[in-house]
C-alpha positions in Angstrom: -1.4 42.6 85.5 -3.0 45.7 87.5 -2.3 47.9 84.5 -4.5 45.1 82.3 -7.4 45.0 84.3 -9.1 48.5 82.6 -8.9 46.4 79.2 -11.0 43.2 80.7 -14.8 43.8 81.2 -16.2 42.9 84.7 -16.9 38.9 85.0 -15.1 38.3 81.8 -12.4 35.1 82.0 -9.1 35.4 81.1 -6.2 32.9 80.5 -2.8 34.1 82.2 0.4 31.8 81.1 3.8 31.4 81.5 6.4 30.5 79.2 5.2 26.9 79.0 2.1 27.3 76.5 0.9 24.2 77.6 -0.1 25.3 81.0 -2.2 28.8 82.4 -4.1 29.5 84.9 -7.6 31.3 84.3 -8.7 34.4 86.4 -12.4 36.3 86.4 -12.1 39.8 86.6 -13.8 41.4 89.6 -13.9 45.3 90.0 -9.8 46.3 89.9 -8.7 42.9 90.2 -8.3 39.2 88.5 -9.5 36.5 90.9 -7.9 33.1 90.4 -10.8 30.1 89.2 -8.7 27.4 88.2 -5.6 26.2 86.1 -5.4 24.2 82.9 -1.8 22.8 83.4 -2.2 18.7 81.9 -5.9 19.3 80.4 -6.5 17.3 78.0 -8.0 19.1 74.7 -11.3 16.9 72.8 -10.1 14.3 70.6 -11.1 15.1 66.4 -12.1 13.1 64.1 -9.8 10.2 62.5 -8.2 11.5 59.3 -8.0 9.5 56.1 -5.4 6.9 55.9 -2.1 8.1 54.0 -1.0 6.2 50.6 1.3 3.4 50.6 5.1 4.2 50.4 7.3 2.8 47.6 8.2 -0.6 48.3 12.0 -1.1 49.3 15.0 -2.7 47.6 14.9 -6.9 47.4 17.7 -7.9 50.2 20.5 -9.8 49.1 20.5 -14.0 48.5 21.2 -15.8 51.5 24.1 -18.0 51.8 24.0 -21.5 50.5 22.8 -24.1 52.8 24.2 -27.6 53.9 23.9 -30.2 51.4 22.7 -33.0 53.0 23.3 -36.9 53.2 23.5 -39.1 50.6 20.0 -40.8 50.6 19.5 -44.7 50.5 20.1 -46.6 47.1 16.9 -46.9 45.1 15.5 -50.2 43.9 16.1 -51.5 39.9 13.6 -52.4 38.2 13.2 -55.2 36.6 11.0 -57.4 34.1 9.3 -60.6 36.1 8.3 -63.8 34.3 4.9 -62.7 33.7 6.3 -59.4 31.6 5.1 -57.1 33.5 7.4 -54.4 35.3 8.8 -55.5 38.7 10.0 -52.9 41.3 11.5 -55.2 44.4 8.6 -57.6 44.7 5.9 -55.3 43.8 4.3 -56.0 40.4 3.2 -53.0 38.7 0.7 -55.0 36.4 2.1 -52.6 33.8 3.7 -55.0 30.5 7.0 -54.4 29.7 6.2 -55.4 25.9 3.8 -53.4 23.9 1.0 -54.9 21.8 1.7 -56.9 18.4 1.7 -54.0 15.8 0.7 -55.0 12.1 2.5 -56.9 9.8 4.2 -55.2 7.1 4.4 -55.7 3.3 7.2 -57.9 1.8 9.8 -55.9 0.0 10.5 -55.1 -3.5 13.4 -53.8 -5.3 10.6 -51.0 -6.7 10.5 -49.7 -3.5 14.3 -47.8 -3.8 14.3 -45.0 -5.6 16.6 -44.2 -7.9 19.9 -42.2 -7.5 
């Protein structure tokens, strides 16, 4: 370091590290010599700017189906239906007010022979 100091100007800092380039210790240099000021060893640098967000990777394979589940209990018998006296549709004791016989359509016209046609 002696040899170095006719390069540095008087009151000019320097940076002196090892191997490690994440610590060094900085020296001012006085007439034929560097005086030790402090070190840098675990300083933190000034945090920049957040950068723009990256684009979306490819979305993966679909997994494989699962295995098939437990089929499960046979449930209770349902209730028959069933046409009451009043013709509506019964289910159990419930009347659904809904007739079981449709509305009287319109009569039709007596039949002739004329109405076949012929083979």
């Amino acid at each position: 370091m002696v040899a170095d100091t006719n390069n540095v100007p008087e009151g000019k800092l320097v940076i002196i590290s090892s191997n490690d380039s994440d610590n060094g210790d900085v020296y001012i240099k006085i007439p034929n010599e560097f005086r030790y000021v402090t070190t840098l060893s675990g300083v933190q640098g000034l945090r920049g700017e957040q950068g723009i967000p990256g684009r979306d990777g490819v979305d993966g394979k679909d997994g494989r189906d699962g295995i098939d589940g437990i089929n499960g209990a046979d449930g209770a018998d349902g209730e028959t239906p069933y046409i009451g006296n009043n013709g509506h549709w019964f289910i159990g004791t419930t009347d659904t007010g809904i007739d079981a016989q449709g509305p009287q359509g319109q009569a039709g016209h007596d039949f002739t022979y004329l109405d076949f046609t012929p083979q």
